[in-house]
N, C-alpha and C positions, 0 to 999 in steps of 0.2 A: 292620348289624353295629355293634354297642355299641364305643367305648372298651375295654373290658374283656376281650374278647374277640381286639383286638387285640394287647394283652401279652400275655394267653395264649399266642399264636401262636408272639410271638418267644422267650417261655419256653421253648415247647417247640423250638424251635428249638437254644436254647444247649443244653434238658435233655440231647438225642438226639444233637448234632453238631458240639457247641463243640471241638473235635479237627479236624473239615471245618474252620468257619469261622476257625477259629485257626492252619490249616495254612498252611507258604509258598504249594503251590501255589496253594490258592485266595484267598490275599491277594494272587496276581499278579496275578488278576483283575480285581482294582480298579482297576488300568491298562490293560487289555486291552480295547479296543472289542469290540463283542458287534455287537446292532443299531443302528445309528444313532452316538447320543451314550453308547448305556445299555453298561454294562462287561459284564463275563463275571461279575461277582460276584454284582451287582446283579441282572441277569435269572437268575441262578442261584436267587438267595434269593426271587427274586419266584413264579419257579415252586413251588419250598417251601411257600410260604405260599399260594398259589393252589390248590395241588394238596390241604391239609390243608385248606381251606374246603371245597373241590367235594366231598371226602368226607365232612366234617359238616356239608352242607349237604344232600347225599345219604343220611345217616346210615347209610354205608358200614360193615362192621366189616373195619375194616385194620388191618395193624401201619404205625402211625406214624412209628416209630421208621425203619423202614424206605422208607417214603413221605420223609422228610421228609431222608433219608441220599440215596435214589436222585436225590432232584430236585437237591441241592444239586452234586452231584456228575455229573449228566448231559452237562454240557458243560467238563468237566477233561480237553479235550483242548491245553491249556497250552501257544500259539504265538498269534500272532496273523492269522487268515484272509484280512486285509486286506493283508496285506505277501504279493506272490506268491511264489511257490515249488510247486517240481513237484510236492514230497512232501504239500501241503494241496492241490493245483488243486482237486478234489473235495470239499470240506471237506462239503457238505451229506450227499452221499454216504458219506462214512467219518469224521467225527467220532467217531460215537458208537463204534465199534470203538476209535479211539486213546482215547478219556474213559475205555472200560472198562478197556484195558491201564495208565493213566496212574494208576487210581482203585482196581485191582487190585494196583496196585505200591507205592503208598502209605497201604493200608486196607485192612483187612478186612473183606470184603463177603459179604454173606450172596445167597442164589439170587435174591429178590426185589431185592435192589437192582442186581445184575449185571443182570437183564432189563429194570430200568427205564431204565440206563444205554446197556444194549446197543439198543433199542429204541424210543426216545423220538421216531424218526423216522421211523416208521409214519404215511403208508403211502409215502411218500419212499424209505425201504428196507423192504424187503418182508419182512423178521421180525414174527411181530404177537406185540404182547404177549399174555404169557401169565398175568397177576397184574390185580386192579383198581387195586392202588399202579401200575402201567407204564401202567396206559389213562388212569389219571388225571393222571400226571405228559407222557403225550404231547398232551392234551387243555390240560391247563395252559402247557405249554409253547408250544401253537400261540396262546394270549389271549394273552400275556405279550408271545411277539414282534409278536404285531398290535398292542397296544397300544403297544408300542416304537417300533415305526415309525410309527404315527398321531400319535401325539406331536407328531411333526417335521411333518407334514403342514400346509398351511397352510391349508387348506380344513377337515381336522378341525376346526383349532382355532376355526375361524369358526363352524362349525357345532354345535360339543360339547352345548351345550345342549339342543338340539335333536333330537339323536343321541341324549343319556341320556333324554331324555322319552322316544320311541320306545322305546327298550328295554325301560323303565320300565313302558308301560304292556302287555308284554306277560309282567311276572312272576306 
């Protein structure tokens, strides 16, 4: 992937959801551990952008606008999962229900981005999407957090070279 292609990205990012990324709740995010070290923002916007590669990478024909709404927005369930309490114990399990009422209440969402919202955690919860934006943003969503956590991993990071040859030579 060129330079160029990565402005693109974030372009389309502001064109489609500068409203998401400018909102309080998802500037709460920026404080909100996610995976590891990575915020609720950060891996929000990572799957965004992961999620619009894998489709033009696939030369999918999707609505963007909506791919790139649903991924930003998949994990606005705006508490932090780390700090216990009874009403998140289950966070894995019911997230995505609180993100869609949380993202429902703050936006206007269209069919496709409620199912990418409500479903992102297939096959975790047993809804399957129903759109290629939902398959693509739960498929984006499972690289993002593995790569979240490999990060921190100390053996990754001994081995990363190593790791992208491998992968490398099976594109």
């Amino acid at each position: 992937m060129n330079k160029n292609e990565y402005v693109d990205t974030d372009l389309q990012l502001l064109f489609h959801a500068k409203d998401i990324l400018e909102s309080e709740g998802m500037q709460s995010g920026k404080d909100t551990r996610h995976h590891g070290d990575v915020s609720v923002y950060s891996h929000s916007v990572d799957v965004a952008v992961i999620s619009l590669k894998l489709a033009r990478k696939l030369r999918l024909n999707i609505d963007e606008k909506s791919l790139i709404r649903g991924a930003l927005l998949h994990d606005y369930y705006l508490y932090d999962w780390h700090v216990p309490d009874k009403e998140h114990r289950l966070h894995g399990f019911s997230h995505a229900k609180t993100a869609l009422r949380n993202a429902s209440a703050d936006f206007e969402l269209n069919k496709i981005e409620k199912d990418i919202i409500k479903k992102h955690m297939f096959p975790l919860n047993i809804s399957v999407p129903m759109y290629k934006e939902s398959v693509l943003v739960c498929v984006a969503d499972k690289i993002s957090a593995t790569r979240d956590y490999t990060k921190q991993m100390g053996w990754f990071k001994e081995h990363a070279n190593l790791i992208r040859a491998y992968v490398q030579s099976y594109r």
